[in-house]
C-alpha positions as CSV (number, residue, x, y, z in Angstrom):
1,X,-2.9,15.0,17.3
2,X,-2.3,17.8,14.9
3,X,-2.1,16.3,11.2
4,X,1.1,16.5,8.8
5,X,-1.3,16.9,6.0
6,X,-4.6,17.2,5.1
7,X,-6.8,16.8,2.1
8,X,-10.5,18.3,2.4
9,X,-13.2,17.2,-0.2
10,X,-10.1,16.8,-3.1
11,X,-11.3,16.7,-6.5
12,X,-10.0,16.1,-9.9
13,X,-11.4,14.9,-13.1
14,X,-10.0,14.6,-16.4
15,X,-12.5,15.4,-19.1
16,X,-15.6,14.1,-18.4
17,X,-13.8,11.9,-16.1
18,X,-14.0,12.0,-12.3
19,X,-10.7,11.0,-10.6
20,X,-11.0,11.6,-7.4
21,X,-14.4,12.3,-5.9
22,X,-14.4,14.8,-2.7
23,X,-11.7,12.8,-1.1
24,X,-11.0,13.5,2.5
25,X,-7.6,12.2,4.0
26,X,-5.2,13.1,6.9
27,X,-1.7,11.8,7.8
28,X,-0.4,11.9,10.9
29,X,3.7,13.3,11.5
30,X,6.5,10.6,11.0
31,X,3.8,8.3,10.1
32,X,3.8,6.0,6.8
33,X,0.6,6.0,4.8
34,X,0.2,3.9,2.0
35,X,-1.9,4.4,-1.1
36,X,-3.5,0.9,-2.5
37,X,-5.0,0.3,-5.4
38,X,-5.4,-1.1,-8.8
39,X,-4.6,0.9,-11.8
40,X,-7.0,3.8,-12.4
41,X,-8.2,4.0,-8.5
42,X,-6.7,7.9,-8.7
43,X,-3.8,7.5,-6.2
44,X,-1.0,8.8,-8.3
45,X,-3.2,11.7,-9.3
46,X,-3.8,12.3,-5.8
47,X,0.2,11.9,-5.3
48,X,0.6,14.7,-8.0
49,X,-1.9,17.4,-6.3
50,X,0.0,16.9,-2.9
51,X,3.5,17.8,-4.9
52,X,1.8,20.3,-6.4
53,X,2.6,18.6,-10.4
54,X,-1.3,18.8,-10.5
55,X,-3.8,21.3,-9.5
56,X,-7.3,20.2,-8.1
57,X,-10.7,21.5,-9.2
58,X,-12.1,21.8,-5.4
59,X,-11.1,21.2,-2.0
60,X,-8.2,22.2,0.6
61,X,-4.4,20.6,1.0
62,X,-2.7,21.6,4.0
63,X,0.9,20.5,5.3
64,X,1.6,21.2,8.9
65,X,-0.9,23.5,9.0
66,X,0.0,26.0,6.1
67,X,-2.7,25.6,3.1
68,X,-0.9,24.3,-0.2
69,X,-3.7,24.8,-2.1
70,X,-7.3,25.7,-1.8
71,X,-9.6,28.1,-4.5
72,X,-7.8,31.0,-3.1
73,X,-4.4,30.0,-2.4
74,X,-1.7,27.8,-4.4
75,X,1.6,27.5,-3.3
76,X,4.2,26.5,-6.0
77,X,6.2,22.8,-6.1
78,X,9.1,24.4,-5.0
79,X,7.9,26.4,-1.9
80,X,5.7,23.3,-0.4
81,X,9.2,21.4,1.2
82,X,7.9,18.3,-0.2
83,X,10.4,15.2,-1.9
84,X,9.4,12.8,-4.2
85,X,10.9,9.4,-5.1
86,X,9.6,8.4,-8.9
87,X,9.9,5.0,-10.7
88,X,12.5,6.1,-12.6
89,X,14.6,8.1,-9.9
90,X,15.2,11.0,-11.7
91,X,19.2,11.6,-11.2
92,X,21.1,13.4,-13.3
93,X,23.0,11.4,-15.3
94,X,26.2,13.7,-15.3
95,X,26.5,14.5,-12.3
96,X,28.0,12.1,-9.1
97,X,26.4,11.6,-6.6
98,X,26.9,14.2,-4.3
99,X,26.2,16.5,-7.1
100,X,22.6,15.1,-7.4
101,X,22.6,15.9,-3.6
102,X,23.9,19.1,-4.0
103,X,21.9,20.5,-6.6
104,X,18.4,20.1,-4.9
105,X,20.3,22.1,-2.2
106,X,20.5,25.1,-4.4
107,X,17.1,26.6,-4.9
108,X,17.3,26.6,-0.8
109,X,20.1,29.3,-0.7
110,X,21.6,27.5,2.3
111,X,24.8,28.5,3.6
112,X,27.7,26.2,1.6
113,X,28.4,25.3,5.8
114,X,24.8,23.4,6.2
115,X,24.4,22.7,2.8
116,X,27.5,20.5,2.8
117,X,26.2,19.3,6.4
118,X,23.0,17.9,5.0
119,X,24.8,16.6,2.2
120,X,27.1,14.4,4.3
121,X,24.5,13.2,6.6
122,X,22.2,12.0,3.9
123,X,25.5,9.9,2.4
124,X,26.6,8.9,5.6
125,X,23.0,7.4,6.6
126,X,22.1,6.1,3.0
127,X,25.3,4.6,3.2
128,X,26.5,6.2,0.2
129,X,29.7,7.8,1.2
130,X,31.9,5.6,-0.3
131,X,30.1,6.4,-3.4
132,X,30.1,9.6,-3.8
133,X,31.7,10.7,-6.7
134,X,30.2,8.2,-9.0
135,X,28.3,8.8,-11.8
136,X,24.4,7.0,-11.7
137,X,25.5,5.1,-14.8
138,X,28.2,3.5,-12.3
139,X,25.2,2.2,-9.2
140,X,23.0,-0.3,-9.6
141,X,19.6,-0.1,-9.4
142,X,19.5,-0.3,-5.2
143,X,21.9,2.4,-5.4
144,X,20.5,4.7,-7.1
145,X,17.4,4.3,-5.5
146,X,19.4,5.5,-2.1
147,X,20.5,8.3,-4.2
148,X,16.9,9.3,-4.9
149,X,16.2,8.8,-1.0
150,X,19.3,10.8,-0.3
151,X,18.3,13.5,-2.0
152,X,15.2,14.3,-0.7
153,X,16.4,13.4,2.4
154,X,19.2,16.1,2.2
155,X,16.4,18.6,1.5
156,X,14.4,18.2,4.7
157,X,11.2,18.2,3.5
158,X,8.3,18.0,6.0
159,X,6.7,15.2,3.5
160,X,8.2,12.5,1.6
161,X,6.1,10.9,-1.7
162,X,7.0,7.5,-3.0
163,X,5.4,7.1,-6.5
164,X,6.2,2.9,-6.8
165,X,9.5,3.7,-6.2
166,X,10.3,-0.3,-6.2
167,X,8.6,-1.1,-9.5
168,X,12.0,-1.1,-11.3
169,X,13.8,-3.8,-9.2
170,X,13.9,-7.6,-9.3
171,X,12.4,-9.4,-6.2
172,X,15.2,-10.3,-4.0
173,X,16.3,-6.6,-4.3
174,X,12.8,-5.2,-3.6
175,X,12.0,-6.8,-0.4
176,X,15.3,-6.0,0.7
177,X,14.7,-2.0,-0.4
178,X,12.1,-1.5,1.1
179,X,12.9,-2.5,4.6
180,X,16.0,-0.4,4.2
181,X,14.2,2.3,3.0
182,X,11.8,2.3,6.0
183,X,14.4,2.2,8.2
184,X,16.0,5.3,6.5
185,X,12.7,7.5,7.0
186,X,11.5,6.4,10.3
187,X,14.6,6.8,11.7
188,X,14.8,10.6,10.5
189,X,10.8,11.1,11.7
190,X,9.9,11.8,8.0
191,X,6.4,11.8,6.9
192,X,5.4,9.5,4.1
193,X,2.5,9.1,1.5
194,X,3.8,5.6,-0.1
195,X,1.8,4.7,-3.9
196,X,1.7,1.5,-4.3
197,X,-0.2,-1.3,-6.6
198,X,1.3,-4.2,-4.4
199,X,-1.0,-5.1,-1.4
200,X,2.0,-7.1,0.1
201,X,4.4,-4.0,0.0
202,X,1.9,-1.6,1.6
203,X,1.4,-4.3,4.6
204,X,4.8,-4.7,4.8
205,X,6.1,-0.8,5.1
206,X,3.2,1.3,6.2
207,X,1.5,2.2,9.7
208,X,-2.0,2.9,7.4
209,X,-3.7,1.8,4.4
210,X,-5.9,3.7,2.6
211,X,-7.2,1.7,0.2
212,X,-8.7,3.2,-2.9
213,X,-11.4,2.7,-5.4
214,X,-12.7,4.9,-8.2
215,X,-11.5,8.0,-6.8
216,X,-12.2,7.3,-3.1
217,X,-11.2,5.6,-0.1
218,X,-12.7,2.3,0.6
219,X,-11.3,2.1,3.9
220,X,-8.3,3.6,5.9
221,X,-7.0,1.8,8.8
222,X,-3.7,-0.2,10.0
223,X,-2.9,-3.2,7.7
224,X,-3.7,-5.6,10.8
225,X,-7.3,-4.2,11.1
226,X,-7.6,-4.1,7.4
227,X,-6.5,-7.8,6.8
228,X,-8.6,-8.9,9.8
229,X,-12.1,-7.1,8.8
230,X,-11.9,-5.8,5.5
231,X,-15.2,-3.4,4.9
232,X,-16.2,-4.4,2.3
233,X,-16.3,-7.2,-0.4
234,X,-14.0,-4.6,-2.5
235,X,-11.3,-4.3,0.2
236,X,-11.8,-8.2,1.1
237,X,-10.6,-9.3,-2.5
238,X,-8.1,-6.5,-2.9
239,X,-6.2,-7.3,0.0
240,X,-4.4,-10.6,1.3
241,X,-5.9,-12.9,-1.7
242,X,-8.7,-13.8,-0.3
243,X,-11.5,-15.6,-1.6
244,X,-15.3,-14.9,-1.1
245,X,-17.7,-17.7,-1.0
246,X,-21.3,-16.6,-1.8
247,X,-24.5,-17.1,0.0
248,X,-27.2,-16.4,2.4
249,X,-26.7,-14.9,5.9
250,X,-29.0,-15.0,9.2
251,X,-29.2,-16.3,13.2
252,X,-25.5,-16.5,13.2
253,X,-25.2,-19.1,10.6
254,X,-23.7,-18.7,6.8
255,X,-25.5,-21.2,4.4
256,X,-23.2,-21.0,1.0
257,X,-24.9,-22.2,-2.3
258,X,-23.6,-25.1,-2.0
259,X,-23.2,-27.9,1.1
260,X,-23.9,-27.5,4.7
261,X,-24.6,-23.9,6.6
262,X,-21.4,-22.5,9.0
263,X,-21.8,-21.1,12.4
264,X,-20.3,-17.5,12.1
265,X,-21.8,-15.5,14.4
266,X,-22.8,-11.7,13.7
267,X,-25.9,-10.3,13.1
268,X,-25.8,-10.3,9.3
269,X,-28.7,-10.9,7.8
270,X,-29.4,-11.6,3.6
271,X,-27.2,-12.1,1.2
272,X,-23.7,-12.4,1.7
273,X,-20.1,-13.2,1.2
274,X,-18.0,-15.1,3.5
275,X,-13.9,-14.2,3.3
276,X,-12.3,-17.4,3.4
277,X,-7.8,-16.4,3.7
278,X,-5.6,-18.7,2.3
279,X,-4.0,-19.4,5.5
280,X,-7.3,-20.3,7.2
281,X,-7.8,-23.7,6.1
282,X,-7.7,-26.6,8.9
283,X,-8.6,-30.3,9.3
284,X,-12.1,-30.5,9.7
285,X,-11.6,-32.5,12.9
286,X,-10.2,-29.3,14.3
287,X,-13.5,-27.2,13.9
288,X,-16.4,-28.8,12.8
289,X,-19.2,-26.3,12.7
290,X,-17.4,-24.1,10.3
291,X,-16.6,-27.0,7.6
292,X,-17.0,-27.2,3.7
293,X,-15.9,-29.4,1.0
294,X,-14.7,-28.9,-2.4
295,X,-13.7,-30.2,-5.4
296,X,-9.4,-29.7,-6.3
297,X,-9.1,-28.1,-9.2
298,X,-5.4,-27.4,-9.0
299,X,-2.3,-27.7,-6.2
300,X,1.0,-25.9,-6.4
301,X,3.8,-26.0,-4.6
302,X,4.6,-22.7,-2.1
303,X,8.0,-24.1,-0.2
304,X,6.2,-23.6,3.3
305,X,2.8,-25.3,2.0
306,X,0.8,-26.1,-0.4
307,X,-1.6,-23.7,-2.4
308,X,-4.9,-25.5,-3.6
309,X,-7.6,-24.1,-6.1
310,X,-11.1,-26.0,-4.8
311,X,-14.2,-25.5,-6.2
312,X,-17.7,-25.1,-4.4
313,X,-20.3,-24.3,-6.3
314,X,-19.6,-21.6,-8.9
315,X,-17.0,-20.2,-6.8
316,X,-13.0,-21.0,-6.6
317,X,-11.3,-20.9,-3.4
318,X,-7.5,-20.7,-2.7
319,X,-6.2,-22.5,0.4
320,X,-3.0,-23.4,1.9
321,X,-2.7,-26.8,3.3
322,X,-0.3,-29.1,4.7
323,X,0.5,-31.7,2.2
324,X,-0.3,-32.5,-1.4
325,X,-4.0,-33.9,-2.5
326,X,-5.1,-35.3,-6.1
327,X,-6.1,-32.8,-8.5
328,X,-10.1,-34.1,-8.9
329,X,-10.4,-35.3,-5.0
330,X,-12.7,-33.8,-2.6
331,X,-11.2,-31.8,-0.2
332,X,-12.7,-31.5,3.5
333,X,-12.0,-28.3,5.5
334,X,-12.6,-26.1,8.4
335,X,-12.0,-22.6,9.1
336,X,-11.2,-21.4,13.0
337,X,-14.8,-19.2,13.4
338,X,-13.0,-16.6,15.2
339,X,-11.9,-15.6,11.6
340,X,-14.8,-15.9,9.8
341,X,-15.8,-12.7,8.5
342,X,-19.2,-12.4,6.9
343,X,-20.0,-9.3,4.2
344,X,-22.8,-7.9,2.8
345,X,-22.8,-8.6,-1.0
């Protein structure tokens, strides 16, 4: 399948600084890529050389086969039909809405015939039409976040950027956003590269996760595969809040620092790190080869369960479990060994 865009051996640095590090990524069309990762991992940089708000020191960007930029060739932000979604929205405060729809419009030239066309679809599936000659000051935050969609929607563009474009509203409002907003793009076969710093909003609206780390991609897969066999012991703690429980590996057993060895299959040999997920935790009853005890540290209620902190060793675990236990109890536990996952440390 041809790719909607391309980046070949991208690189950046700042200073002395290296951002991003020979970075090689490709997006499918209509799909939704997500880029995770902490503060400082180099994905809104990357963001900002796709748009063109940034120019690389080396490497290739292509989108839909037309280079963007390379040593030889860079297009300008205007002439790459891209449309970005910031924080912060960016609408002109004095002008309605359909004026901040309109106005991207004009650098196009379009006929006033299509131009108004575009215009009226984007309201009509933002669901905006009602609002249209409102001022942003008038919307609330949702709102003018569909104005910001709208916008670059009424443009066309043959990629979409989200820079954390959910950052700025309360919870309730957020989870509800971005559903809507996936609907909006999916169902208008946009393209999407989706910055993010929120593991559970990148599961939640993306087809692939490309998680990042000091300027390059850890891994780069679907969020099932991801959540299921992280690569590393990087991804493994970034994603899902998972724990890791230290020790040795070898023979298909895991021997942790501290009580009995687990049958876990693989061929893993040395020291390790075995990912235990929250939601993991069973009676011991139900399988007990792949048992451990710890002590409570803490429990908190979570509505559906109950999150415990136990210690083993040196090492904390989170776990969700049925009922309430007393904080300084041992607690007994299993984990179904079809989900044991076992990483080099």
């Amino acid at each position: 399948m041809t790719s909607a865009l391309t980046c070949s051996g991208v690189t950046k640095s700042l200073g002395r600084r290296v951002i991003l590090n020979a970075l090689d990524l490709s997006v499918r069309p209509a799909e939704v890529v997500a880029l995770l990762g902490a503060s400082g991992s180099g994905k809104t940089t990357l963001l900002r050389l796709i748009a063109g708000l940034l120019m690389p020191d080396a490497g290739e960007i292509t989108l839909q086969g037309r280079v963007i930029w390379s040593p030889q060739t860079v297009v300008p932000v205007e002439r790459r039909q891209i449309g970005m979604v910031f924080q912060d929205y960016a609408l002109w405060p004095h002008m309605t809405v359909e004026g901040n729809l309109s106005f991207g419009l004009r650098a196009q030239r379009l006929p006033a015939a299509e131009a108004k066309a575009r215009v009226d679809h984007a309201l009509e599936v933002t669901r905006l039409g009602p609002l249209r000659d409102r001022l942003p000051a008038a919307l609330s935050g949702g709102q003018q976040q569909r104005v910001a969609i709208a916008r670059c929607l009424a443009a066309r563009p043959a990629l979409m950027l989200f820079d954390e474009p959910l950052s700025n509203l309360d919870a309730a409002l957020r989870e509800d956003m971005r559903v809507e907003m996936m609907e909006l793009v999916r169902r208008e076969g946009t393209t999407v590269v989706y910055v993010t710093h929120d593991q559970a909003e990148a599961m939640a609206v993306t087809d692939r996760i490309a998680v990042m780390r000091e300027g390059a991609i850890a891994q780069f897969d679907t969020p099932e595969r991801i959540y299921a066999a992280p690569a590393d012991a990087f991804v493994a703690s970034f994603i899902g809040g998972f724990s890791l429980l230290p020790g040795q590996a070898g023979a298909g057993r895991f021997q942790p620092q501290v009580g009995a060895s687990l049958m876990t299959g693989g061929a893993l040999n040395g020291t390790a790190l075995l990912v235990v997920r929250p939601e993991d935790a069973r009676p011991v009853q139900d399988h007990p080869a792949t048992s451990l005890t710890g002590r409570v540290l803490s429990v908190a209620f979570q509505g559906r369960c109950w999150r415990i902190a136990v210690q083993i060793g040196p090492t904390r675990l989170r776990l969700d479990w049925p009922e309430a236990v007393a904080v300084g109890s041992d607690l007994a536990f299993s984990l179904p060994p079809g989900r044991c996952v076992v990483l080099a440390a």
